[in-house]
MMTF fields as JSON, N, C-alpha, C and O atoms, coordinates in Angstrom:
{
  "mmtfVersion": "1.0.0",
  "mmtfProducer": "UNKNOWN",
  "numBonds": 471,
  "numAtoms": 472,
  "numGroups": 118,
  "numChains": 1,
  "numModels": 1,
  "chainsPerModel": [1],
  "groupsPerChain": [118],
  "chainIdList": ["A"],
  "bondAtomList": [4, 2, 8, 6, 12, 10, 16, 14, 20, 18, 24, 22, 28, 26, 32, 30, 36, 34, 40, 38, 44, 42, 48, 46, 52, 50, 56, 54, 60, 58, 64, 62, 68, 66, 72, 70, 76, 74, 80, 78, 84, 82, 88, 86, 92, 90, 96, 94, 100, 98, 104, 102, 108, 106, 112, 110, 116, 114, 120, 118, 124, 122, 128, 126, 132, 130, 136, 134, 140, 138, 144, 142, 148, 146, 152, 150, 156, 154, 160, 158, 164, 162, 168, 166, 172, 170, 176, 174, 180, 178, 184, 182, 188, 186, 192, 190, 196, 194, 200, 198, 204, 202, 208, 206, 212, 210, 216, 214, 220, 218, 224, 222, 228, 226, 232, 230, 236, 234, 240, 238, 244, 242, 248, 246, 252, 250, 256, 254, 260, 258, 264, 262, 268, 266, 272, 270, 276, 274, 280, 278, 284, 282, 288, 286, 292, 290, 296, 294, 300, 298, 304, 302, 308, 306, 312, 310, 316, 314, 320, 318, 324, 322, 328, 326, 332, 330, 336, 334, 340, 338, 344, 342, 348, 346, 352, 350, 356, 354, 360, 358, 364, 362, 368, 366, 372, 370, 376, 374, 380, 378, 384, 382, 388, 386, 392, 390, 396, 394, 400, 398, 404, 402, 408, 406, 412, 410, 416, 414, 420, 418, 424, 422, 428, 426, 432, 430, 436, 434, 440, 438, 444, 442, 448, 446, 452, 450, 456, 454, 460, 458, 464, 462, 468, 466],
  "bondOrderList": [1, 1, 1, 1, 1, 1, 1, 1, 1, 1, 1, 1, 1, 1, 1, 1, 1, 1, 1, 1, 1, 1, 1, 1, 1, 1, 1, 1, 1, 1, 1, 1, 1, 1, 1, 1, 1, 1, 1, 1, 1, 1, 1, 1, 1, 1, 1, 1, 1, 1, 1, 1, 1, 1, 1, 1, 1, 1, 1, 1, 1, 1, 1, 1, 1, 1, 1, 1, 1, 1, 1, 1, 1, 1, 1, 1, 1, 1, 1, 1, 1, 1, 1, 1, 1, 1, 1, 1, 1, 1, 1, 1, 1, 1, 1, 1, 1, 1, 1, 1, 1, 1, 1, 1, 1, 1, 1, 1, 1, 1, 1, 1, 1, 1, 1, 1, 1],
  "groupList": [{"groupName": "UNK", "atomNameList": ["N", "CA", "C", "O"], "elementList": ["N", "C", "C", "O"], "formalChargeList": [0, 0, 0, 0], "bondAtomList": [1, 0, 2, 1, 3, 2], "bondOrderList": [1, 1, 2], "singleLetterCode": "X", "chemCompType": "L-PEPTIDE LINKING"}],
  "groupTypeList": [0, 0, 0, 0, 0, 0, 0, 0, 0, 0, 0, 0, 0, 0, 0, 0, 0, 0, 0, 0, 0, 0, 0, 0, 0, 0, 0, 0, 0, 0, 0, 0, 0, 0, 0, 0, 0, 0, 0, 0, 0, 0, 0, 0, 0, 0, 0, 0, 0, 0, 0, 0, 0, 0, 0, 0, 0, 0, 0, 0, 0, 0, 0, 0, 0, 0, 0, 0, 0, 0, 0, 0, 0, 0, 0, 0, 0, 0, 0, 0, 0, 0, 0, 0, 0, 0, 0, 0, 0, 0, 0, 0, 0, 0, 0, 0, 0, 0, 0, 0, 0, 0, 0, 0, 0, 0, 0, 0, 0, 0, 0, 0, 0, 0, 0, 0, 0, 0],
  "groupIdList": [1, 2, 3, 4, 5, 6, 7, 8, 9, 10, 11, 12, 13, 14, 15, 16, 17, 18, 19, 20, 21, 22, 23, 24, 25, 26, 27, 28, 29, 30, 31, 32, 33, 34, 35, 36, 37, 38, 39, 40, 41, 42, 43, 44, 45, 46, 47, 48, 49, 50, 51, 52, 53, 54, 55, 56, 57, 58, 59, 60, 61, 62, 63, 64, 65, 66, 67, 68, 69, 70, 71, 72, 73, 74, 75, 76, 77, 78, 79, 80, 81, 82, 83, 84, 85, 86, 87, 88, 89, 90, 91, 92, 93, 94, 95, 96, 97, 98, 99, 100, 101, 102, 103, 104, 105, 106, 107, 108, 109, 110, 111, 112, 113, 114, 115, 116, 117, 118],
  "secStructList": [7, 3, 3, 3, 7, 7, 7, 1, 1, 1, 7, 7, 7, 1, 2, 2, 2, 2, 6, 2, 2, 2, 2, 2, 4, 4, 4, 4, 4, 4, 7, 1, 1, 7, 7, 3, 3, 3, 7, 7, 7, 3, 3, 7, 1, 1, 7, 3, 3, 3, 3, 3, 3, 3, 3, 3, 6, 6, 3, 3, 3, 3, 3, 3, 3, 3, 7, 1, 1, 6, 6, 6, 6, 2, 2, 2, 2, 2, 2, 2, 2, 2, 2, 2, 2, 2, 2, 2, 2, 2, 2, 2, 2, 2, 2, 2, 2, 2, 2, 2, 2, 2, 2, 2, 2, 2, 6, 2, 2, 2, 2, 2, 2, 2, 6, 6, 7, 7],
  "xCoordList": [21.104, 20.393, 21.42, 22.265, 21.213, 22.262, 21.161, 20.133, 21.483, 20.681, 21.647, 22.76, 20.537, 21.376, 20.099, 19.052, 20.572, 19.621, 20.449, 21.656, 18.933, 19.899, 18.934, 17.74, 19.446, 18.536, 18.019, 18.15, 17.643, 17.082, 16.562, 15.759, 16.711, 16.789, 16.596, 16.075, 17.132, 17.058, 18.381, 19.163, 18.88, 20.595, 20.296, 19.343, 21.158, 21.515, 22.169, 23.214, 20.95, 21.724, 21.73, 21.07, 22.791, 22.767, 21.5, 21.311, 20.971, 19.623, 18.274, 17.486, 18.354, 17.455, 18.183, 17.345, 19.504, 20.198, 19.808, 19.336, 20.226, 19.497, 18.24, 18.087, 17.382, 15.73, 15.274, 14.209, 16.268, 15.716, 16.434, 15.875, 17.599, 18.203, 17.467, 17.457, 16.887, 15.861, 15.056, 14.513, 13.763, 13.134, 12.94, 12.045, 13.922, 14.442, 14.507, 13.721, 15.489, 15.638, 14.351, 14.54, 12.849, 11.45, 11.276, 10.158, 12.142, 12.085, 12.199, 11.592, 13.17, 14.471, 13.631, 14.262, 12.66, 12.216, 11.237, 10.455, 11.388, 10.491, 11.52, 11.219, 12.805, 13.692, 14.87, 15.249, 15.258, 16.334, 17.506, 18.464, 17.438, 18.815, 18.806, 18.171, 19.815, 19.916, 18.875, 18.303, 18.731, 18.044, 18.489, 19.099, 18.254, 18.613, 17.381, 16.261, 17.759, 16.447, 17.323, 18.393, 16.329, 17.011, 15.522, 14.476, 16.015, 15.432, 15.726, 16.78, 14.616, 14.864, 14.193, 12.977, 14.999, 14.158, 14.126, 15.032, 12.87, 13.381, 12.016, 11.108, 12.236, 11.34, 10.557, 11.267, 9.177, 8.789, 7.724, 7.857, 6.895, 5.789, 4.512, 3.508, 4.481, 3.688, 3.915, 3.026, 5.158, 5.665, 6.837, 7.353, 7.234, 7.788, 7.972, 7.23, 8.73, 8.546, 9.365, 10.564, 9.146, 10.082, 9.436, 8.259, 10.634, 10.373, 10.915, 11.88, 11.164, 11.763, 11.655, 10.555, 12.568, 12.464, 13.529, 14.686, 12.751, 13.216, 13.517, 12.66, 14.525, 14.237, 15.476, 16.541, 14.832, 15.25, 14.97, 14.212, 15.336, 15.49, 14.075, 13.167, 13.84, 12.963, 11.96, 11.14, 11.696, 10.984, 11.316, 11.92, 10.864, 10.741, 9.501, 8.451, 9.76, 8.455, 9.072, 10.22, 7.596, 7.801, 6.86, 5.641, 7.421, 6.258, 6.479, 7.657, 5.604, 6.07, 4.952, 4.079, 5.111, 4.416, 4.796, 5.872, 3.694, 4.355, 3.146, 1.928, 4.41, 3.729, 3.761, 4.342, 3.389, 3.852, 4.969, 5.36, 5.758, 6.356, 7.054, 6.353, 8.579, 9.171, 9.51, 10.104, 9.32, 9.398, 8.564, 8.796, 7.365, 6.052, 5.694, 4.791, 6.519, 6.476, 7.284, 7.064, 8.386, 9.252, 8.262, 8.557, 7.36, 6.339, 4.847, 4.201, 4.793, 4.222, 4.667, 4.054, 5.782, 6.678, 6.669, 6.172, 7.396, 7.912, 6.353, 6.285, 5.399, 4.056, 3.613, 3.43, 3.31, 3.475, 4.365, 4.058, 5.604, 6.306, 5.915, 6.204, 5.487, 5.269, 3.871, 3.524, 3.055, 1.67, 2.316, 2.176, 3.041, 3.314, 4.28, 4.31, 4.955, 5.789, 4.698, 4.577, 4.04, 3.073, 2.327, 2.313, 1.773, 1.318, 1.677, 1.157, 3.207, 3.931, 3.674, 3.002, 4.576, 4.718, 3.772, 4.016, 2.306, 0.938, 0.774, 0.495, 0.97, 0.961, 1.806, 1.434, 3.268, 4.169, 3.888, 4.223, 3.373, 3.019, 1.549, 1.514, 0.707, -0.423, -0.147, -0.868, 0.988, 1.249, 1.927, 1.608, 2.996, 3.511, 2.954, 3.307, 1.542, 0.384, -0.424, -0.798, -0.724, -1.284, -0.635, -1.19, 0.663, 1.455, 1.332, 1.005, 1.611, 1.933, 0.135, 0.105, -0.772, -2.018, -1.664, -1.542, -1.497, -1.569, -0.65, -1.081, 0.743, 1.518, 0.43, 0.038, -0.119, -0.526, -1.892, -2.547, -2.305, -3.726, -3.316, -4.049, -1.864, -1.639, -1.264, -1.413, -0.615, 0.031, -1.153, -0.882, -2.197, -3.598, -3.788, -3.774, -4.027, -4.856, -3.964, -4.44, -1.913, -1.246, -1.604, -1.822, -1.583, -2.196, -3.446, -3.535, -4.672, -5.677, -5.873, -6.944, -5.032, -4.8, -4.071, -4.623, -2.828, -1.84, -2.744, -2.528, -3.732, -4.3, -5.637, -5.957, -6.38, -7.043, -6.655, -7.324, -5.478, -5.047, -4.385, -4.048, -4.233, -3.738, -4.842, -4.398],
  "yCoordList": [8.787, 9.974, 11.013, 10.885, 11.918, 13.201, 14.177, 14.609, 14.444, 15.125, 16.111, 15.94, 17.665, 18.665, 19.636, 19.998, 19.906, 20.661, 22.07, 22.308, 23.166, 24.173, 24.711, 24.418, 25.508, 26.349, 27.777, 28.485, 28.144, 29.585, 29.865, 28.994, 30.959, 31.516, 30.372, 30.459, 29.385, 27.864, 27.811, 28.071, 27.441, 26.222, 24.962, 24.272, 24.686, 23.444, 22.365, 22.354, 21.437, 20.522, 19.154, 19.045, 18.091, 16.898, 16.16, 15.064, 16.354, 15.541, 16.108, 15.317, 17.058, 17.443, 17.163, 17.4, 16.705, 16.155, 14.532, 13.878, 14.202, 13.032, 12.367, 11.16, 13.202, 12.651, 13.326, 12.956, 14.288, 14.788, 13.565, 13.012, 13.247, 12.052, 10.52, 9.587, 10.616, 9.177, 9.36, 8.26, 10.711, 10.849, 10.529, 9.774, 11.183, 11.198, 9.382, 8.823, 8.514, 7.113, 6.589, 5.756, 6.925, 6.458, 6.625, 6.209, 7.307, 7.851, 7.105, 7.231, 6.006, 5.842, 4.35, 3.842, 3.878, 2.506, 2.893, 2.068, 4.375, 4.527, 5.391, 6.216, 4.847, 4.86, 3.544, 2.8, 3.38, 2.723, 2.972, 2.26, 4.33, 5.633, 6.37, 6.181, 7.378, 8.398, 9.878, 10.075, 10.614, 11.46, 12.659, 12.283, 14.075, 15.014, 15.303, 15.232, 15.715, 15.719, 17.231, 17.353, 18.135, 19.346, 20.02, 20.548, 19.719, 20.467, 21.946, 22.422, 22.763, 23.991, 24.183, 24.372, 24.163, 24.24, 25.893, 26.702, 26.17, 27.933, 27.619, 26.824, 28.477, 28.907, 30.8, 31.795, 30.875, 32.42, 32.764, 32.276, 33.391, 33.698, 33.014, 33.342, 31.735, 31.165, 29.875, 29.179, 29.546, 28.523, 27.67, 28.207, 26.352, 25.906, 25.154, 24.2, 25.511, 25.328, 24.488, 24.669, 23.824, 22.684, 22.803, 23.009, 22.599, 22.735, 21.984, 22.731, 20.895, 19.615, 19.728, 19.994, 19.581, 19.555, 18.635, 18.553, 17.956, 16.384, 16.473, 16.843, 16.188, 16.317, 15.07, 14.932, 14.205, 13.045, 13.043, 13.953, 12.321, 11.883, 12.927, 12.148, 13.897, 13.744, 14.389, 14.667, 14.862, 15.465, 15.867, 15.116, 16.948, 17.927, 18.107, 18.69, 17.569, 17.579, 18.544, 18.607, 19.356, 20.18, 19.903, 19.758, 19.863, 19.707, 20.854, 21.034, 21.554, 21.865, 21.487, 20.641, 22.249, 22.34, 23.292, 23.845, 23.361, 24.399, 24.096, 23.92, 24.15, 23.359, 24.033, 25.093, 23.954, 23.946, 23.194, 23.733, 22.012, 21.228, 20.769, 20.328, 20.937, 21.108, 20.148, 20.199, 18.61, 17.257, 16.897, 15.981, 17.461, 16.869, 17.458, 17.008, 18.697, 18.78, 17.955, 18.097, 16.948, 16.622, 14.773, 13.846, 14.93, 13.932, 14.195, 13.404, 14.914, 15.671, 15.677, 15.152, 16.334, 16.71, 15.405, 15.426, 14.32, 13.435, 12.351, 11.561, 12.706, 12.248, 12.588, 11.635, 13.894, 14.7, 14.104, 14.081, 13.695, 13.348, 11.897, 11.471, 11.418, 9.839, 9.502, 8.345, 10.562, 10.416, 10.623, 9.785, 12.18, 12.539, 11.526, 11.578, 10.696, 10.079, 8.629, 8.266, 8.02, 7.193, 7.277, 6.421, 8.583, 9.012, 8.663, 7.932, 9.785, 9.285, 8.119, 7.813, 7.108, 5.707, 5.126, 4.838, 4.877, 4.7, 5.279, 4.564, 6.848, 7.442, 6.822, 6.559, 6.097, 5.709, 4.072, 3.539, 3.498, 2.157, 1.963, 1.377, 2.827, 3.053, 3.423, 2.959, 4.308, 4.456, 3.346, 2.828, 3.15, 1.755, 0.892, 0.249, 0.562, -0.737, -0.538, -1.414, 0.743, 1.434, 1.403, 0.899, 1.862, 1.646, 0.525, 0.624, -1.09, -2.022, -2.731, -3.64, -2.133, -2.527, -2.514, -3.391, -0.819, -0.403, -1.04, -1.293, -1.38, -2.251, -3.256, -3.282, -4.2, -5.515, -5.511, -6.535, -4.231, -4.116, -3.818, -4.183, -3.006, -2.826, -3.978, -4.02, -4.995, -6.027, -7.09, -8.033, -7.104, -8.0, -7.681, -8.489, -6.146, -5.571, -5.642, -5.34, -6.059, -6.057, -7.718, -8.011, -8.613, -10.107, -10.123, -10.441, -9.453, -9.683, -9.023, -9.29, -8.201, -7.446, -8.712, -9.289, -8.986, -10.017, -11.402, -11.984, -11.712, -12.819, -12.608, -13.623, -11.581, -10.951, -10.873, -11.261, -10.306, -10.127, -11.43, -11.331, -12.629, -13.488, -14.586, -15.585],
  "zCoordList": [-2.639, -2.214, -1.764, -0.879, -2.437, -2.213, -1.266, -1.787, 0.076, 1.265, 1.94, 2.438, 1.736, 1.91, 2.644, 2.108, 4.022, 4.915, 5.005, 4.956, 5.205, 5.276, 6.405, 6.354, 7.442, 7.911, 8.071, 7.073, 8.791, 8.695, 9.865, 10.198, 10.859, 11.893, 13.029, 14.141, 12.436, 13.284, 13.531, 12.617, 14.899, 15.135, 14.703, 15.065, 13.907, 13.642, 14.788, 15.438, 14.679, 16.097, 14.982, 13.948, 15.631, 15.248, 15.874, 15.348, 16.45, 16.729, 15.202, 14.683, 14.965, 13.908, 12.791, 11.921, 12.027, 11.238, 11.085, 10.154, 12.433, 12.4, 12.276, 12.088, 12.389, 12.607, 10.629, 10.136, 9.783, 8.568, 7.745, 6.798, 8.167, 7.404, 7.576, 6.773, 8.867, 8.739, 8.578, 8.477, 8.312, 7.614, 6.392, 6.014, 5.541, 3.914, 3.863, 3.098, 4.725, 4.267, 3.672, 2.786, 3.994, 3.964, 2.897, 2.591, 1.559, 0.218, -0.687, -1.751, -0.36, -0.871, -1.637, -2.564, -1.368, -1.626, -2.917, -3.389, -3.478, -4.577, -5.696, -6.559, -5.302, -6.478, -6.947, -6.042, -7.99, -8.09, -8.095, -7.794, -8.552, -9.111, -7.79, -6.753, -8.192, -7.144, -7.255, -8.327, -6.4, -6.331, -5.322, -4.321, -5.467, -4.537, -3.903, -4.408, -2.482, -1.344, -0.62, -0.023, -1.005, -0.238, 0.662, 0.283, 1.802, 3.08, 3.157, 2.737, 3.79, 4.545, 5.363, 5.311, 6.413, 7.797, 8.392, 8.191, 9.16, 9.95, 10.542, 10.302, 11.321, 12.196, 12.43, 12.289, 12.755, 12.396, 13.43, 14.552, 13.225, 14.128, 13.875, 14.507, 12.654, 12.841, 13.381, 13.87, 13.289, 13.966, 13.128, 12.148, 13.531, 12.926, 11.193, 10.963, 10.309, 8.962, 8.235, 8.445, 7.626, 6.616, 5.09, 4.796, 4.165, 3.178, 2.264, 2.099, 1.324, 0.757, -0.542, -1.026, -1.197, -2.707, -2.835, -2.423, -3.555, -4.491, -5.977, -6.78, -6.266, -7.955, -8.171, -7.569, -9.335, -9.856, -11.22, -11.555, -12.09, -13.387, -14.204, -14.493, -14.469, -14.88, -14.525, -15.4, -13.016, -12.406, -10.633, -9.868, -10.344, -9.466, -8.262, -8.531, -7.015, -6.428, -5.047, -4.608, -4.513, -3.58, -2.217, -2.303, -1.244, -0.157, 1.027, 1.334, 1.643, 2.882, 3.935, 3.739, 5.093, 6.501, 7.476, 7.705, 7.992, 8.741, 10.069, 10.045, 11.45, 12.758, 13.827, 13.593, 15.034, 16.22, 16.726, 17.762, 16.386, 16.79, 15.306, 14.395, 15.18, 14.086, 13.717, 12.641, 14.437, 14.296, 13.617, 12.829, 13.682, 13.27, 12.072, 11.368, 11.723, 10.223, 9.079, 7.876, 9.705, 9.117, 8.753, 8.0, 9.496, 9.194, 8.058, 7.37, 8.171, 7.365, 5.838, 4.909, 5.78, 5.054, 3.842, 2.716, 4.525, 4.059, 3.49, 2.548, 4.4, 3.911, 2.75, 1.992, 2.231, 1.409, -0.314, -1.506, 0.57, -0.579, -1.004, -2.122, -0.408, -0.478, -0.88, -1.117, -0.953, -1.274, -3.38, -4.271, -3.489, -4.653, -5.819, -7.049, -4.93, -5.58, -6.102, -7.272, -4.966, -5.166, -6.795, -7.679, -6.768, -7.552, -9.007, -9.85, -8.977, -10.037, -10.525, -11.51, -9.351, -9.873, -10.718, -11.889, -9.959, -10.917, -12.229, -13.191, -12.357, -14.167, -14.534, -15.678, -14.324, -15.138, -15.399, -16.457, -14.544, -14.201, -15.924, -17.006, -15.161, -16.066, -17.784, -18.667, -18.039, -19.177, -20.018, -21.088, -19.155, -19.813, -20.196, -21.184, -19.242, -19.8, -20.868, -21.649, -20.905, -22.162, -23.128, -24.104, -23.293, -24.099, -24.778, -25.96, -24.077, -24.223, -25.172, -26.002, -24.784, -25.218, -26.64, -27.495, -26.616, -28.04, -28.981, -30.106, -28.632, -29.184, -29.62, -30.786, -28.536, -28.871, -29.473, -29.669, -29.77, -30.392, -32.059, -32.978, -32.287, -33.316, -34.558, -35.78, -33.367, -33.747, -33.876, -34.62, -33.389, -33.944, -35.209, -36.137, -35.327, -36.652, -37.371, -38.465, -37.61, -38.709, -39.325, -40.501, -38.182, -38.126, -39.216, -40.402, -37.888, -38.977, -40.335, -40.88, -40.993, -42.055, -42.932, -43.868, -42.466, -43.118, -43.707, -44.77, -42.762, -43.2, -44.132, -44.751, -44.311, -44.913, -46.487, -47.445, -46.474, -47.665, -48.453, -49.633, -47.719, -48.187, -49.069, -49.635]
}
């Protein structure tokens, strides 16, 4: 995991480094490869804001939030990503089995064709 925070009318403290980097670790169990995880954190008049973009092999996912309490978007945030990635996994899970039908449905009808003709 390549993790790169940036901020915006926010200070950067090592306590909010630390809590976006153990955030992000919660990611990490729905890849095998590597992946980039880029944060942007700031703050405005509606309150506190986070913003995460993930992109891996293939595809690109975006989440934000925006809070009263800038911790609690980074929960959010990462919820967000873990609902979307979930997701993924299942269409790819689901296609492959489909896939694999059609293989083994094709491979009946070359069977029952082969013996047909014999």
């Amino acid at each position: 995991m390549r993790l790169e925070i940036n901020f915006h009318q926010l200070e950067s403290t090592p306590a909010i480094k630390e809590m976006v980097e153990h955030k992000s670790q919660k990611l990490t169990k729905f890849f095998e490869g590597s992946f980039d995880l880029k944060w942007t954190l700031s703050t405005g008049k509606e309150g506190h804001h986070s913003h995460a973009l993930l992109a891996s092999k293939g595809f690109t996912l975006n989440a934000d939030s925006t809070k009263d309490d800038l911790y609690k978007t980074f929960d959010d945030v990462v919820s967000k990503l873990e609902k979307q990635l979930a997701k993924k996994k299942n269409m790819a899970k689901d296609h492959i089995h489909r896939r694999r039908e059609d293989i083994n449905e094709s491979l009946i009808e070359e069977d029952v064709n082969d013996s047909l003709n014999e």
